[in-house]
C-alpha positions as CSV (number, residue, x, y, z in Angstrom):
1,X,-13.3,-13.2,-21.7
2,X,-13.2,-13.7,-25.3
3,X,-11.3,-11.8,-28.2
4,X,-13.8,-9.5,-30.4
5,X,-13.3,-10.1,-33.6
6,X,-14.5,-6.6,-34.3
7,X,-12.7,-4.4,-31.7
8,X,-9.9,-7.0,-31.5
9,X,-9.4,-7.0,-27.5
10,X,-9.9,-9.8,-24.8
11,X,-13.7,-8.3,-23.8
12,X,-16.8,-9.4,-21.9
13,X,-19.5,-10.5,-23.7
14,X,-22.8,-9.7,-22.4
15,X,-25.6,-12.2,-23.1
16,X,-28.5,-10.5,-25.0
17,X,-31.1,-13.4,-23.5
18,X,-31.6,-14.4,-27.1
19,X,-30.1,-18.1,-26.8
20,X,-31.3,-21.3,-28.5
21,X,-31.1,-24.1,-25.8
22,X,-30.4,-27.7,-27.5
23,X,-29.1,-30.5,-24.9
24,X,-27.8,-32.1,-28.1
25,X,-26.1,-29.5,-29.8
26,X,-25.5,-27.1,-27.2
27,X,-26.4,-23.3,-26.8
28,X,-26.2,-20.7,-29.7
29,X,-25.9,-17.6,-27.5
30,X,-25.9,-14.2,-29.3
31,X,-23.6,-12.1,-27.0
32,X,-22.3,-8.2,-27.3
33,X,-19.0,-7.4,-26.7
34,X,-18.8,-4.9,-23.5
35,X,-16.5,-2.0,-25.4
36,X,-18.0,-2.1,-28.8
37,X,-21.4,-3.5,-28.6
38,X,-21.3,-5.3,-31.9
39,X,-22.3,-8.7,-31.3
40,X,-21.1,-12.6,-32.3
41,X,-22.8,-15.8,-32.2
42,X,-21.0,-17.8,-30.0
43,X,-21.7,-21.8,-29.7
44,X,-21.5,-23.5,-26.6
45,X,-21.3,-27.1,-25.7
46,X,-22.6,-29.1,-23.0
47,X,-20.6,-31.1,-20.7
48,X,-21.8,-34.0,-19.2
49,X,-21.2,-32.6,-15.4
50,X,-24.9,-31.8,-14.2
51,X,-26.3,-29.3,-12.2
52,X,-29.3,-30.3,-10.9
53,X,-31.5,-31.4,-13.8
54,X,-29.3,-29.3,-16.6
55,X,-25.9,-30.0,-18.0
56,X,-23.9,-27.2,-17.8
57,X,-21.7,-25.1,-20.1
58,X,-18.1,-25.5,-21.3
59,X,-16.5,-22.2,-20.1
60,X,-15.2,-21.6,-23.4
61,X,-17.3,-21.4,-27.2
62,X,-16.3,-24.2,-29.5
63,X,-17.2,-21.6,-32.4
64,X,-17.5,-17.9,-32.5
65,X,-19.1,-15.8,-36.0
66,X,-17.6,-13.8,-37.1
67,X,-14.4,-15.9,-37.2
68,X,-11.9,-14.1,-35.0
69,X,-9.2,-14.1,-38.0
70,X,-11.4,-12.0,-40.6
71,X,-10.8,-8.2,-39.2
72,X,-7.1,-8.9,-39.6
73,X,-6.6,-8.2,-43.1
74,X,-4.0,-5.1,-43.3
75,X,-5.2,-1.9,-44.7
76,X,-2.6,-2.1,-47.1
77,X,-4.3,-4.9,-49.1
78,X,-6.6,-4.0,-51.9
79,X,-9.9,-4.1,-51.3
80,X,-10.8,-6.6,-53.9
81,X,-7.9,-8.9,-52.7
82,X,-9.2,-8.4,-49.0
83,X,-13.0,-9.3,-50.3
84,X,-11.8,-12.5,-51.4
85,X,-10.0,-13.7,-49.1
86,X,-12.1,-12.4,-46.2
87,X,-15.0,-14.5,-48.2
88,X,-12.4,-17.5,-48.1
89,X,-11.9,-17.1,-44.2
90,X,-15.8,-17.4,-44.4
91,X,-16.0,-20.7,-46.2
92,X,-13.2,-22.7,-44.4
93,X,-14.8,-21.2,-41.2
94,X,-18.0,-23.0,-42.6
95,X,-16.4,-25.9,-43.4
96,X,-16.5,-25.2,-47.2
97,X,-13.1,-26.3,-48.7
98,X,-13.8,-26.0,-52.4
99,X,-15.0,-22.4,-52.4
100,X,-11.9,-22.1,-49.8
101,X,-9.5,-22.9,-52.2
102,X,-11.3,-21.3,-55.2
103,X,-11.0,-18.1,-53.2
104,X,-8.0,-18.6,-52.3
105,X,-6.4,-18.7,-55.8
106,X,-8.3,-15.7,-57.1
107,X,-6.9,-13.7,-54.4
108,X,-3.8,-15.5,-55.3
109,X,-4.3,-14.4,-59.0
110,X,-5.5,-10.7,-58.0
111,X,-2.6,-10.0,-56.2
112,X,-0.3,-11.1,-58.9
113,X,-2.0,-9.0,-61.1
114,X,-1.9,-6.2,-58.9
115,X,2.0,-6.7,-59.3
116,X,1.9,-6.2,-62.7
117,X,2.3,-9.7,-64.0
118,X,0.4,-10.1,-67.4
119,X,-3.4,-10.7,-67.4
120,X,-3.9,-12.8,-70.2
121,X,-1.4,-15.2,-69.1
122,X,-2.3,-18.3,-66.6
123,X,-1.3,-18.4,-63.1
124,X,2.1,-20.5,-63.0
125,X,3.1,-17.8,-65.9
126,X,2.2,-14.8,-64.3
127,X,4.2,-16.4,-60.7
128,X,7.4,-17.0,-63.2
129,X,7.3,-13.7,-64.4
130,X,7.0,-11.7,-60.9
131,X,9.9,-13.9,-60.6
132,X,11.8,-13.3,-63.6
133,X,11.5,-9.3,-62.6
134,X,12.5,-10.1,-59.3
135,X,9.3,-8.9,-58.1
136,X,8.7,-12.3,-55.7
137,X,11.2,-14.1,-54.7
138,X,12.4,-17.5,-55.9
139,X,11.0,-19.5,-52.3
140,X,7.9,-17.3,-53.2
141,X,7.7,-18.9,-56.7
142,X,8.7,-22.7,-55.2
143,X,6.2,-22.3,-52.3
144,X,3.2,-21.7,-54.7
145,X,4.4,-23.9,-57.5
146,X,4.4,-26.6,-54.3
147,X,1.1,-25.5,-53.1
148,X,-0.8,-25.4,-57.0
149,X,0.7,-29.0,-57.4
150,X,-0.5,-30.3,-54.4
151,X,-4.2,-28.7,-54.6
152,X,-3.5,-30.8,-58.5
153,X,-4.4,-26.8,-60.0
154,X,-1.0,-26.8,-62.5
């Protein structure tokens, strides 16, 4: 069993016989979840236990697309906020850590705008303000003040 990242439940997969086969790389199996049918790729490696003349399976995917974390955005969030940071969950998923962080901040940035905090004004400003009208509070404005300095973004 395996959570769907689209139904997000514990399912059964089924296989849809469409797997690549690499005794290198392992198996890229494209599987459909049992309640919702939508499907995820799911990658397999190979142990070195053999069964015969073929390694077998670990039980368990060392990667799954979509990434189980990117249906778990609240409703709440706005949907331009959401877009970027579901694209961001993409990237680091992908291994991608500058479009990561890019993606990160500018749903960092939307959502401070979305507050109210003055467009025309850079990041650390528009934090100090949301601040200043007690909007965020002040280990809100320390934690991203600490995280912009160690990304070296301030």
């Amino acid at each position: 069993m395996l959570l769907c990242p689209h139904c997000r439940e514990q399912r059964h997969f089924i296989d849809n016989e469409k797997s690549i086969f690499s005794e290198g790389e392992g198996v890229w199996a494209i599987l459909t979840c049992d309640r919702c049918e939508e499907p995820i790729l799911a990658i397999y490696k190979w142990t070195r236990v053999y069964a015969g003349e073929t390694p077998t399976l670990e039980p368990t995917p060392i990667k799954t697309y979509p990434p189980e974390g990117i249906s778990q955005i609240h409703r709440s969030i706005p949907q331009g906020i959401s877009e970027d940071y579901k694209e961001s969950l993409v990237c680091f998923n992908a291994g991608a850590w500058k479009a990561t962080v890019v993606l990160c901040r500018r749903a960092l940035q939307s959502s401070v705008v979305e507050k109210r905090a003055d467009v025309n004004e850079k990041l650390m400003c528009q934090i100090d303000e949301l601040t200043s009208k007690q909007i965020i509070t002040e280990d809100i404005k320390d934690w991203n003040i600490y995280m912009l300095e160690r990304k070296g973004k301030l």
